[in-house]
N, C-alpha and C positions, 0 to 999 in steps of 0.2 A: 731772728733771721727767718725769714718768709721763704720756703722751698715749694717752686713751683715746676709743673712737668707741664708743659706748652704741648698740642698734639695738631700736629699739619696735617690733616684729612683733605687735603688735595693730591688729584691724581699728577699734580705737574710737582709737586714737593717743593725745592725752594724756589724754582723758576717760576710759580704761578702769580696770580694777582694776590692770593691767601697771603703766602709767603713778604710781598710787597706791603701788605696791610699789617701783618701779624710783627714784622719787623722791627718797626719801632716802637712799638706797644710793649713786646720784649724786653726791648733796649730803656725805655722807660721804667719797666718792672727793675729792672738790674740797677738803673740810675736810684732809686729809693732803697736799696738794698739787699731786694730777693735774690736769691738763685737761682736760675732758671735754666732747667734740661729741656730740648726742643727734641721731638720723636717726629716720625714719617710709617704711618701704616703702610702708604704702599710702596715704600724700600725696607718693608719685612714682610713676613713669612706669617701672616695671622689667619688659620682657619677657622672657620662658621664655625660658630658656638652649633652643638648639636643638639641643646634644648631637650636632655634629657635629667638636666638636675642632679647630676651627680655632686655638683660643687654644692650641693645643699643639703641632699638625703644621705650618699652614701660616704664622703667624706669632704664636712665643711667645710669650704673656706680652698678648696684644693679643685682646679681642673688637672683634669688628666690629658690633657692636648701639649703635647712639648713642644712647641714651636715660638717664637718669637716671645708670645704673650707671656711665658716663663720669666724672660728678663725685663718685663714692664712692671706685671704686678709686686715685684718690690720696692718701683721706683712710685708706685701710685700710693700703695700703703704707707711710704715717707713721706709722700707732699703733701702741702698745707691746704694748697689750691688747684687744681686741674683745669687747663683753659682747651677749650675744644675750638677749635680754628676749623672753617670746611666755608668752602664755596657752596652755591643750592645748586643742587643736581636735582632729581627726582625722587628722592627731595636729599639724598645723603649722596657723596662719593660711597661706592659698592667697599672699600678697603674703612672707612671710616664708622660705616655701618657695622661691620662685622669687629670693628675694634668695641663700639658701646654695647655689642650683645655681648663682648668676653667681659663686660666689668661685673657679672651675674655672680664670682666668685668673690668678691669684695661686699657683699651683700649679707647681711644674716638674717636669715626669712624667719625665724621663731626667736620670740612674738610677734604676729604682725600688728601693725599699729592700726588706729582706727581714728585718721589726724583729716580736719576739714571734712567731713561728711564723705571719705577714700581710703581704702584701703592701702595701706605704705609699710615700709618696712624702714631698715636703717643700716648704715652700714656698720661692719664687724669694728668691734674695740681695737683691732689690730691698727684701721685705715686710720690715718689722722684728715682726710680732706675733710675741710669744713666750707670749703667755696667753688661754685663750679662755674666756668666764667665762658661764655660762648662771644666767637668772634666770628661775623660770616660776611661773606660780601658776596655780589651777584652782576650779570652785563647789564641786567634789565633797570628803566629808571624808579620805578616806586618800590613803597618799604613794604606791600604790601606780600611782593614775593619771597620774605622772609619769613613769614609765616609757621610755615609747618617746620622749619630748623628751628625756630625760639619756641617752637610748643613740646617739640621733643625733646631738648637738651632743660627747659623749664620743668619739664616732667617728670624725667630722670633726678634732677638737683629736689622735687619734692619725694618723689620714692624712697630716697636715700634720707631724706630730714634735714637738706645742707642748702646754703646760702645760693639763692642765683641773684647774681646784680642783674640791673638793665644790660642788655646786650650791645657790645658794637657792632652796628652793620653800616657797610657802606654800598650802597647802592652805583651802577653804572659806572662799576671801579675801574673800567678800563681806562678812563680819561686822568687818572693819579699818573699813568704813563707819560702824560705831555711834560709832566715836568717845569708847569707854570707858577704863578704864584698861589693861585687856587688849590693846587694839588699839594705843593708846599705848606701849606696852612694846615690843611687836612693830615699829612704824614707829621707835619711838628704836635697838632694835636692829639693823635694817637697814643704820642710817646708821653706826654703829659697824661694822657690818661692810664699809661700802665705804671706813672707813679703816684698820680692817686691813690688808684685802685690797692699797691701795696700800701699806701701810707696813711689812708681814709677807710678801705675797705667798699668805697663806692667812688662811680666816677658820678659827677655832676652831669643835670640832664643839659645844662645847657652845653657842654662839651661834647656830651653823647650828640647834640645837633649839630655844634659845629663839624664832628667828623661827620655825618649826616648828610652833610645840608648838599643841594643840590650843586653840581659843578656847570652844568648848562643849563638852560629851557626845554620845558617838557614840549617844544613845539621842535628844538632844535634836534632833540634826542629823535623826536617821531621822523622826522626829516632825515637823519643821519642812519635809521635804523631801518628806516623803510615800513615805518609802523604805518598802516590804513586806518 
């Protein structure tokens, strides 16, 4: 059994387009058999990591912030996989950011590793995550504004020594709203892809496109969007 903790780093929690996306991807994971607990940074109480390393020098493995993060770090040290859900902001939700600086206690800095010509470390024998799985979607039409969220959640999953799959991103999610056949496609592939992903450990890239793949013309979008 595959225990996974889902985390919604949208500021609109399940009302938003994340929520819309991350849904059946979920429901997928649960269709092949995982578990799946679904968290909301920002309908909790998580304060700035204050980057003084106490979870490291003065006592491992332990922050001293008693607020929300208290009752996640033992849901994260029991799952198998951790999937990070966030729309792009600039470049994170401000609640989703300050959730990946609290995961600094799940870390164990000594030895640090010397993996790819980079400095890494790995996480504590406690953690069992061995897959960190990012799902992001954005208004704008290209993949290219995905960017800097699959370089930071890829970064994170190599600091730590753990699996990142290819990402799901769906670009100019808001049209999954119409509720056509196109969009239809798109959400029935999602769900397919969160039972791969339990039952292969990867989604196929040709699915990764299908959920992908563009919903209009990049002439329709500029048109619609008011792009010059």
């Amino acid at each position: 059994m595959v225990k996974v903790l889902a985390v919604n780093g949208s500021a609109r929690m399940g009302k938003g387009y994340t929520a819309m996306v991350l849904a059946p991807f979920i429901e997928g994971m649960k269709s092949a058999g995982a578990v799946v607990e679904l968290i909301y940074p920002r309908g909790m109480k998580i304060e700035p990591c204050s980057g003084d390393f106490y979870c490291w020098d003065e006592k491992p493995g332990k922050c001293y912030r008693y607020d929300d993060m208290q009752i996640v770090y033992p849901k994260l040290r029991e799952a198998d996989m951790l999937v990070l859900a966030t729309p792009v902001y600039i470049p994170l939700p401000g609640e989703m950011q300050n959730f990946l600086n609290r995961l600094v206690p799940l870390i164990e800095p000594k030895p640090l590793i010397w993996r790819g010509g980079r400095t890494r470390a790995k996480l504590r024998e406690d953690v069992k995550i061995k897959k960190i799985v990012l799902v992001t979607v954005c208004g704008w039409f290209e993949f290219g504004n995905f960017g800097t969220v699959v370089r930071i959640v890829r970064e994170l999953a190599a600091d730590v020594g753990v699996d990142f799959p290819a990402p799901i991103t769906r670009p100019h999610v808001y049209l999954l709203a119409k509720d056509d056949d196109k969009a239809r496609a798109v959400l029935a592939g999602l769900k397919q892809a969160g039972s791969e992903l339990v039952k292969n450990g990867v989604v196929p890239q040709a699915l990764l496109d299908a959920i992908g793949r563009p919903l209009i013309s990049e002439e329709e979008y500029k048109k619609g969007m008011k792009v010059e």
